[in-house]
C-alpha positions as CSV (number, residue, x, y, z in Angstrom):
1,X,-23.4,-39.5,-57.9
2,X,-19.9,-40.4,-59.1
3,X,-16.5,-39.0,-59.6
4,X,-16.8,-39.7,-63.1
5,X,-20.2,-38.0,-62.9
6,X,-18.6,-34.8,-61.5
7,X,-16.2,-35.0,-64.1
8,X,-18.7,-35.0,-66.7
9,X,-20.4,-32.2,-65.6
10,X,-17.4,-30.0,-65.2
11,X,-16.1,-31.1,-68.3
12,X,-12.6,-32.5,-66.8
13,X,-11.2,-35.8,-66.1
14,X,-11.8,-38.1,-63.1
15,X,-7.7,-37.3,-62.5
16,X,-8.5,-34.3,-62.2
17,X,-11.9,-34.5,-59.9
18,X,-9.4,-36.8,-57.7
19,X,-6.4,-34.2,-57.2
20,X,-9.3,-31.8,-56.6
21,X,-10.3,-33.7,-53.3
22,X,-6.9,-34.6,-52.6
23,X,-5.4,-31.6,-52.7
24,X,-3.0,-32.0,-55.9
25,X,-1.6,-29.8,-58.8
26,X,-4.7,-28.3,-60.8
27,X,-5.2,-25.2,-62.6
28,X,-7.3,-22.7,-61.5
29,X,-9.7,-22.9,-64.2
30,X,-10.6,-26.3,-63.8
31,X,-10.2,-25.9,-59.7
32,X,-13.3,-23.5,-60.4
33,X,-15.3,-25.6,-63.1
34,X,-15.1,-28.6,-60.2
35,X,-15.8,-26.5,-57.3
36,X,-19.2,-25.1,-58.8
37,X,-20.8,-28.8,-59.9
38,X,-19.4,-29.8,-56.2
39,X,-21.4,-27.2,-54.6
40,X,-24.3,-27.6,-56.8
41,X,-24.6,-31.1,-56.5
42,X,-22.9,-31.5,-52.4
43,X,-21.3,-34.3,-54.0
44,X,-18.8,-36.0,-50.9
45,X,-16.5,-38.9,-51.8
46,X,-17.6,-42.2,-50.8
47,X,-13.9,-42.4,-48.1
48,X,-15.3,-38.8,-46.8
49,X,-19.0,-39.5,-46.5
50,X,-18.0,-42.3,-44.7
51,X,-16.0,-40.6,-42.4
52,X,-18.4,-37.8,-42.1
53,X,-21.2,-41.0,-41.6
54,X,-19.5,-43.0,-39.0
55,X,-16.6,-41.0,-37.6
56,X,-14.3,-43.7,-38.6
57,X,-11.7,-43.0,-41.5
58,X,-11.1,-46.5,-42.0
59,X,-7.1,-46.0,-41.8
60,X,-4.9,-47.3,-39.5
61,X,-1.3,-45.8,-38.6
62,X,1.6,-48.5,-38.1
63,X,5.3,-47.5,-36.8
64,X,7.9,-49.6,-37.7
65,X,11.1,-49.9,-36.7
66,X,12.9,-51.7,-39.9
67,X,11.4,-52.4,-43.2
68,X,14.1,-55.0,-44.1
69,X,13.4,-57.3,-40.6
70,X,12.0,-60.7,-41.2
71,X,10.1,-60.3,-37.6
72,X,8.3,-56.8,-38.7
73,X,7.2,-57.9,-42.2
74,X,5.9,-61.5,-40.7
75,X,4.2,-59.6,-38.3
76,X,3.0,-56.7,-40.6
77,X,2.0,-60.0,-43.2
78,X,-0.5,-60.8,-39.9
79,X,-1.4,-57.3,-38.9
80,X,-2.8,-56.2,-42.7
81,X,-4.5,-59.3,-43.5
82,X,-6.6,-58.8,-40.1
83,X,-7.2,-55.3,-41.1
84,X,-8.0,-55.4,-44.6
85,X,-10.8,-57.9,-44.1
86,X,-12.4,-55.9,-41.7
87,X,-12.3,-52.8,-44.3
88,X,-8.9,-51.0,-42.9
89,X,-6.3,-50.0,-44.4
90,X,-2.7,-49.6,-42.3
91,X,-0.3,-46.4,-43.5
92,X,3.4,-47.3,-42.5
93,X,5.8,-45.0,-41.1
94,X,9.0,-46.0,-40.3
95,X,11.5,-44.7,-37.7
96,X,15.1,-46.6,-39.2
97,X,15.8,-47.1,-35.5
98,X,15.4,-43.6,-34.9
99,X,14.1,-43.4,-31.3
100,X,12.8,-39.8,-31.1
101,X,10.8,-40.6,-34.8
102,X,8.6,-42.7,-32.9
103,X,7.4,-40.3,-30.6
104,X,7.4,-37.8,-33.9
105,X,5.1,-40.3,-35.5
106,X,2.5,-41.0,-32.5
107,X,2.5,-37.1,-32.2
108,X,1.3,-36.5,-36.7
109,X,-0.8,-39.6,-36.7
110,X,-3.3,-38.5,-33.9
111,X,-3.5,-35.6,-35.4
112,X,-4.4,-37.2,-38.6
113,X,-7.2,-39.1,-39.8
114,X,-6.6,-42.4,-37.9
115,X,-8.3,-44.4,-35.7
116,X,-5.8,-46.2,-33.7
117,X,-1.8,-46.9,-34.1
118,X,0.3,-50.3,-33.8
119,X,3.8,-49.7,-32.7
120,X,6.1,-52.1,-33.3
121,X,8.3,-51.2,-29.8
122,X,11.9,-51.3,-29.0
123,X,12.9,-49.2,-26.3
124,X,10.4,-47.3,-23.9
125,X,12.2,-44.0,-23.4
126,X,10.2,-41.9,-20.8
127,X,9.6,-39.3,-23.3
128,X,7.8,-42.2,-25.8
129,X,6.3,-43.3,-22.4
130,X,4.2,-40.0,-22.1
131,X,3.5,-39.7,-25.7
132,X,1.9,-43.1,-25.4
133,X,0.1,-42.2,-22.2
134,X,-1.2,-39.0,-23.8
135,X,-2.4,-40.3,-27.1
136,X,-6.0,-39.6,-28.4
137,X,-6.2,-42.4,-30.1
138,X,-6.3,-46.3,-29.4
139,X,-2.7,-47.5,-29.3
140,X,-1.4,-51.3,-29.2
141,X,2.1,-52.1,-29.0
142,X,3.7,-55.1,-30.7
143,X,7.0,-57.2,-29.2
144,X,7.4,-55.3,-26.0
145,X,5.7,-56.1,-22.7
146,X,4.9,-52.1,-22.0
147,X,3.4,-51.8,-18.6
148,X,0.6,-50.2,-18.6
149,X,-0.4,-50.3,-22.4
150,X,-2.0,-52.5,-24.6
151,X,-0.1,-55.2,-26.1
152,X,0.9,-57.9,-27.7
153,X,4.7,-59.8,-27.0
154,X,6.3,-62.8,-27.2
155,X,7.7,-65.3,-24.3
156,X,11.1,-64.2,-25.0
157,X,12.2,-65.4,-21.3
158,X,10.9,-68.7,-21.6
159,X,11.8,-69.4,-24.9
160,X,16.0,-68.6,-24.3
161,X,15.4,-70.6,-21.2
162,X,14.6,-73.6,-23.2
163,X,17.1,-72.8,-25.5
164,X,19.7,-72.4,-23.5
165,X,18.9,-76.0,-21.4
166,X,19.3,-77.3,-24.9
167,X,22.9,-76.4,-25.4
168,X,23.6,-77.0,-21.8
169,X,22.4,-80.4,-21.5
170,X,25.7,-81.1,-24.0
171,X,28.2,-78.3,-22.9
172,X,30.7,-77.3,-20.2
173,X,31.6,-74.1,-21.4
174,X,28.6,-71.7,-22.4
175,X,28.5,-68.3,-23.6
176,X,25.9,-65.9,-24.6
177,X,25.8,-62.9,-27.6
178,X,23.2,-60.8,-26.4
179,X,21.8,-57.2,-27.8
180,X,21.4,-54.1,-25.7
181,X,19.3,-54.2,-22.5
182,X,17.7,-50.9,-23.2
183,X,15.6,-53.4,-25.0
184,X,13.3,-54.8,-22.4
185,X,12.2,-58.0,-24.8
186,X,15.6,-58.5,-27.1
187,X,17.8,-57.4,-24.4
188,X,16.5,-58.0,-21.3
189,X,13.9,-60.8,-21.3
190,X,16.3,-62.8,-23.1
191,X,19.3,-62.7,-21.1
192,X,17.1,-63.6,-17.5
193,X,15.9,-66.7,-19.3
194,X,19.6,-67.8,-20.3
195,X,20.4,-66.6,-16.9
196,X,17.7,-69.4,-15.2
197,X,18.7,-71.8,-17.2
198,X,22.6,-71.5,-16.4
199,X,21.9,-71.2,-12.6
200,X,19.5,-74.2,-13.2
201,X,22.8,-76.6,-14.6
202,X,25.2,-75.1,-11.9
203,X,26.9,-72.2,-13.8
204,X,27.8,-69.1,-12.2
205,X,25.8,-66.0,-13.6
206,X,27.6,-63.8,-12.5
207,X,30.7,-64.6,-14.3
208,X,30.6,-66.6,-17.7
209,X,31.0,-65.4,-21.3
210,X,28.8,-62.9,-22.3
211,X,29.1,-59.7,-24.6
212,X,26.4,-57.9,-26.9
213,X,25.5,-57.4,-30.5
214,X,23.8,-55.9,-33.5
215,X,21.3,-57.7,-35.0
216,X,23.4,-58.3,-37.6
217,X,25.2,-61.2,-38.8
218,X,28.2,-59.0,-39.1
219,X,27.8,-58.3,-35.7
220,X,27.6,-61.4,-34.5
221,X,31.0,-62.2,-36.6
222,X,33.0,-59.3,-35.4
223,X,31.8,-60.2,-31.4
224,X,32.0,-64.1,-31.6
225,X,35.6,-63.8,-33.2
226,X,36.5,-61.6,-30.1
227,X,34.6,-63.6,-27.7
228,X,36.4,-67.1,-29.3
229,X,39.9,-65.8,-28.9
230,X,39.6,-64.6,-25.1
231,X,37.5,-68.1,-24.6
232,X,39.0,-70.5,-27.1
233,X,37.1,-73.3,-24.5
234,X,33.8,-72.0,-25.3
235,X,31.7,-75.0,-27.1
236,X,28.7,-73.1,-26.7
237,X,27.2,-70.2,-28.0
238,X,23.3,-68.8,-27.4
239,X,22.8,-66.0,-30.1
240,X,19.6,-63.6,-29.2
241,X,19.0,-63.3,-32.7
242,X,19.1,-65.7,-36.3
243,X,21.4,-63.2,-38.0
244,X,23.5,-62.5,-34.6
245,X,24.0,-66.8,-34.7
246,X,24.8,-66.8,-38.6
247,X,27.7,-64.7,-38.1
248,X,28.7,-66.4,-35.0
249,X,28.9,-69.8,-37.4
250,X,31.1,-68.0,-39.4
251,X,33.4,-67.0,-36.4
252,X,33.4,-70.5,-34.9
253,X,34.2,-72.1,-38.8
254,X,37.0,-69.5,-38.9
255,X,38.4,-70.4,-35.4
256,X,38.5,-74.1,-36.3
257,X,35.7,-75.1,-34.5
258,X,33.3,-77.6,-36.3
259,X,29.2,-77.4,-35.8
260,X,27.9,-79.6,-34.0
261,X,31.0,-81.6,-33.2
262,X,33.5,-78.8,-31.1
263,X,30.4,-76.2,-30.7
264,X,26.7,-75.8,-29.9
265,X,25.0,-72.6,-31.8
266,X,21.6,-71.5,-31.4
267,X,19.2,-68.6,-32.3
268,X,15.8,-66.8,-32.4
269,X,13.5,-66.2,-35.2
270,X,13.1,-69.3,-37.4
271,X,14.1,-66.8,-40.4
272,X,14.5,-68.3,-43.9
273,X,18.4,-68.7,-43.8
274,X,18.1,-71.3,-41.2
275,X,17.2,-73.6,-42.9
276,X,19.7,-73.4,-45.8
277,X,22.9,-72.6,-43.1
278,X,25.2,-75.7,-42.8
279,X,24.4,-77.1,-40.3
280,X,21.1,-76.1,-40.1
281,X,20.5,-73.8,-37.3
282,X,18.8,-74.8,-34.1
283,X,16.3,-72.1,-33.0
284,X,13.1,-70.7,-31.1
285,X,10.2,-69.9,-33.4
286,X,8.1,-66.6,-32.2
287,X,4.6,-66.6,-34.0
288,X,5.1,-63.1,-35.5
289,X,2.1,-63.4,-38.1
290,X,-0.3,-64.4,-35.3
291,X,1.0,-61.5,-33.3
292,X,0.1,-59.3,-36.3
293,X,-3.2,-60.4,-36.5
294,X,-3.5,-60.4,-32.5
295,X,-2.3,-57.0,-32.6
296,X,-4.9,-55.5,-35.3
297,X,-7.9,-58.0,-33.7
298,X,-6.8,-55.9,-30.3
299,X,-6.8,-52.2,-31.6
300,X,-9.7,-52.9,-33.6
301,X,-11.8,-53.5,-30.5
302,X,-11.0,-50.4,-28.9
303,X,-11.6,-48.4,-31.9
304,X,-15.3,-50.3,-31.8
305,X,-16.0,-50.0,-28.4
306,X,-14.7,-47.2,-26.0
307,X,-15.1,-49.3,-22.5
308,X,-12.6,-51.6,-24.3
309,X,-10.0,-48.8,-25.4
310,X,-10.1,-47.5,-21.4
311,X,-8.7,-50.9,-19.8
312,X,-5.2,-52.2,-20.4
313,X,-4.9,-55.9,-22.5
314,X,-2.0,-57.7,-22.6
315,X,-1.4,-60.8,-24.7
316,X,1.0,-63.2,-24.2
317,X,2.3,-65.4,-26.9
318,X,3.8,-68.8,-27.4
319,X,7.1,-69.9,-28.6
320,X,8.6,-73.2,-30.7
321,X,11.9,-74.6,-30.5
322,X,13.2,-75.7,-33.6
323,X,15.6,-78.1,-33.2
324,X,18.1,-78.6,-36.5
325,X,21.6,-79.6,-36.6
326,X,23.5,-77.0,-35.0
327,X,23.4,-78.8,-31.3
């Protein structure tokens, strides 16, 4: 039996068989004529029976931390193609930054109809740690190297490592426009690998250039201006983001510096502007779509198979650099 059956038979439309099962707007009258063919017939949707059938809704919750991030849509580009050709659909919350939404999130969607969250991670807050540790249902992170969760990251250390050696291999005077450490990957990660590579050419970490940003282009404009006119020998700069380096361009144009020939700018994130910036910016390439579909490949085993969704995975990914004309 069919919706439009049901509809038939209570002499309404399928609209209104549909808002009947989902909860919407409907008069009581028709409420009433739908109800009685339902428990005549025992009629279940096809979504329900299924869930009734395997136990499995089919639906999987995704927290996000910024709709408008090239990073989170590439890697939400990955994570939906994995899911949807295995019969899943993802429902996307998203936090705006908002720390405590997060946990807010975790909290409805296990309560929900899911059968396993991604998290798109920035900051592990010891109350998010415990909602994570608590949660009922299988949970990967994405971008963060969580200890003691599931997860799929990127070689963020590594990868400003080599970047950095890049712009050092050419420079005397170095400086770095980081983002907030709170942020173990962005923050953290990324600062220890410019860190190696400045101890490896005989710099002094401990006192060089260094401030934080946004990751914002504006941002990076407002800081690099600031950092150029206490350092006017800087010659170059190691942004931990595209957008962060696109502003810092801006700065260095402003200052009188030319790119490549007084100054050395690189980035992270291979985002579409690189490529049409003047120069074109140098840069380390994460593999955001493969961590997408890494991420959904991941979760979807523990969903299948409970010994799975009891032991910790974490996947490491690679990195590119991208070198343009901006070094």
């Amino acid at each position: 039996m069919t919706i439009k059956e049901v509809a038939e038979q209570a002499g309404v439309s399928t609209t209104a068989v549909s808002r009947y099962f989902n909860g919407g707007s409907l008069s009581e009258e028709k409420r009433k004529k739908i109800k009685k063919v339902v428990e005549k017939t025992s009629f279940v949707p096809n979504a329900l029976a299924k869930t009734m059938r395997t136990g499995k809704s089919g639906n999987i919750g995704v927290i996000i931390p910024d709709i408008s991030s090239h990073s989170m849509s590439r890697i939400l580009t990955g994570l939906v193609s994995k899911l949807e050709v295995n019969n899943y659909s993802a429902l996307i919350g998203c936090t705006f930054g908002e720390k405590e939404r997060e946990v807010q999130y975790i909290e409805s969607m296990q309560k929900g109809s899911l059968d396993g969250i991604i998290l798109m991670g920035t900051v592990l807050t010891p109350h998010l740690k415990d909602t994570i540790n608590e949660c009922k249902v299988p949970l990967v992170v994405t971008g963060q190297n969580f200890k003691g969760v599931s997860c799929v990251y990127h070689d963020d250390e590594n990868a400003l490592h080599d970047l950095a050696s890049l712009v050092l291999k050419k420079r005397k005077h170095p400086a770095y426009i980081g983002v907030n450490e709170s942020d173990t990957a962005a923050g953290r990660s990324r600062k220890k690998g410019v860190e190696k590579a400045l101890a490896e050419f005989g710099f002094n970490v401990k006192d060089y250039p260094y401030d934080i940003a946004y990751f914002t282009a504006e941002s990076g404009y407002r800081v690099a201006m600031k950092l150029l006119a206490e350092h006017p020998e800087v010659d170059g700069i190691i942004c931990a983001s595209d957008h962060i380096a696109h502003g810092v361009m801006r700065a260095a144009r402003e200052s009188g510096k030319r790119i490549p020939k007084d100054i050395s700018i690189v980035g992270v994130g291979d985002s579409w502007a690189d490529m049409i910036s003047d120069p074109q910016l140098t840069t380390a390439e994460f593999y955001y779509e493969e961590c997408g579909k890494e991420a959904g490949n991941l979760l979807l085993e523990m969903i299948n198979d409970q010994e799975k969704a009891k032991h910790v995975k974490q996947i490491k990914l690679g990195y590119s650099i991208i070198e343009r004309g901006s070094v």
